[in-house]
N, C-alpha and C positions, 0 to 999 in steps of 0.2 A: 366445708359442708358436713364432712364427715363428723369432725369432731364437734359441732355444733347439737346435730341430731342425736348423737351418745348421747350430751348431759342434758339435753331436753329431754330424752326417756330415761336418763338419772334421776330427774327432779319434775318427772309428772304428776306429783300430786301436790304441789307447791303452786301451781296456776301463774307459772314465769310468762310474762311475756317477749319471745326472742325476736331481733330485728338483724339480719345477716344483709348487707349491703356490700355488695360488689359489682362495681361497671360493668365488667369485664372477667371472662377468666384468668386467676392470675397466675403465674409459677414463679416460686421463689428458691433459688439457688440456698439452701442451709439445710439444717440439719434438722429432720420432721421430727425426728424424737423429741429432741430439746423443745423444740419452736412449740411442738402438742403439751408438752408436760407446762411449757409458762403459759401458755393459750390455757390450757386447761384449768389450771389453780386459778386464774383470774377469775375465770366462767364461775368457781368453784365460792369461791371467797365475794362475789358481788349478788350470788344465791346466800349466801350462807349470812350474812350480814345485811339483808333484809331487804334486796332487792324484788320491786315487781315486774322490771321492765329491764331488758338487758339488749342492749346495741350492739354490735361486732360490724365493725366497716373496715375495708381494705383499700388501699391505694395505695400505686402502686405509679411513681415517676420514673426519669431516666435513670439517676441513679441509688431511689432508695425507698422502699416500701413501708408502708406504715398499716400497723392494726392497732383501729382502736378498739377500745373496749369500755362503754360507757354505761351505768347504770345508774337506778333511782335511789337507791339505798340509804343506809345512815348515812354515809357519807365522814370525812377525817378531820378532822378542826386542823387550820395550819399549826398549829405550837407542832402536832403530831409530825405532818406532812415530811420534813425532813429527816425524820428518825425512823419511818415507815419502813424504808429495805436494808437495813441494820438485821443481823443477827440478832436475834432472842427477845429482840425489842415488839412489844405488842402498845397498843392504843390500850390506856388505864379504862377498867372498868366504872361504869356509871350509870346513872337509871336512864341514861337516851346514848346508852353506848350497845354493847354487846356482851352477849354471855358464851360465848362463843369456846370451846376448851381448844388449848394449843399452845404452841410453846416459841411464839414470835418465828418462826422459820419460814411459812410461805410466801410473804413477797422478797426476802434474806434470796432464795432459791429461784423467787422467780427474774431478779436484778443477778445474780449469778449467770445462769441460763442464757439471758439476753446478752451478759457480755462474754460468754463464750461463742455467743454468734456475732461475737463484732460488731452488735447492736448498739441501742440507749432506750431506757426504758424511764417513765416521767408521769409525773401522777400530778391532775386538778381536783379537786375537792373541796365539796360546801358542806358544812353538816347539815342531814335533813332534805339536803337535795340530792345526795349520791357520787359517785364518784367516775373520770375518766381515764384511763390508764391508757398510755401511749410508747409503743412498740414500734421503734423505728429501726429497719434492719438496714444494711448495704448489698444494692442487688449486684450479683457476679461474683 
């Protein structure tokens, strides 16, 4: 909740609209730094790449919680999809891509991250419709 409300008043003049779904309260055994800093670039990167509508849902089974994180945005054409969390590797620029500056490192950081929590992290993507990113950690 917290980190949700930050990059909503991050990105208040953008007119995002956020969807935070949780059954339940949940607690997750990991590490909040890491876990805020991949949470955060995701939020970060599904605004920045042209997102109007951003989903965040948590669930949370016997033994393994999951966040997703779904948005309307450009969205990754599959050629890209498996080169996506590579070092330095960015999506080739195009007139229905992104102008976006950077230097391919934030999903490199955010698939790091996740497997320093013992995670997997896994991305669907359409172009044009957006994309969802899937954060499966191990509870305990």
């Amino acid at each position: 909740d917290e980190l949700i409300s930050e990059v909503k008043e991050q990105y208040t003049s953008k007119m995002i609209g956020w969807k935070l779904d949780i059954s339940s309260p949940k607690k997750i055994n990991s590490n909040v730094r890491l876990l805020d800093n991949a949470v955060r670039n995701l939020l970060d990167n599904a605004v920045k790449y042209g997102a109007r509508n951003v989903h965040v849902s948590i669930k949370q089974g016997p033994r393994v919680t999951e966040i997703v994180i779904t948005d309307d945005g450009l969205g990754i054409s599959p050629k890209h999809q498996k080169k996506i969390f590579q070092k330095f590797y960015r999506v080739p620029e195009s007139n229905h891509q992104h102008n976006q500056k950077g230097f391919g490192l934030g999903l490199h950081i955010v698939s790091s991250l996740v497997k320093k929590l013992s995670g997997k992290i896994s991305l669907q993507s359409e172009v044009g419709k957006g994309s969802t990113f899937k954060i499966v950690l191990p509870n305990g």
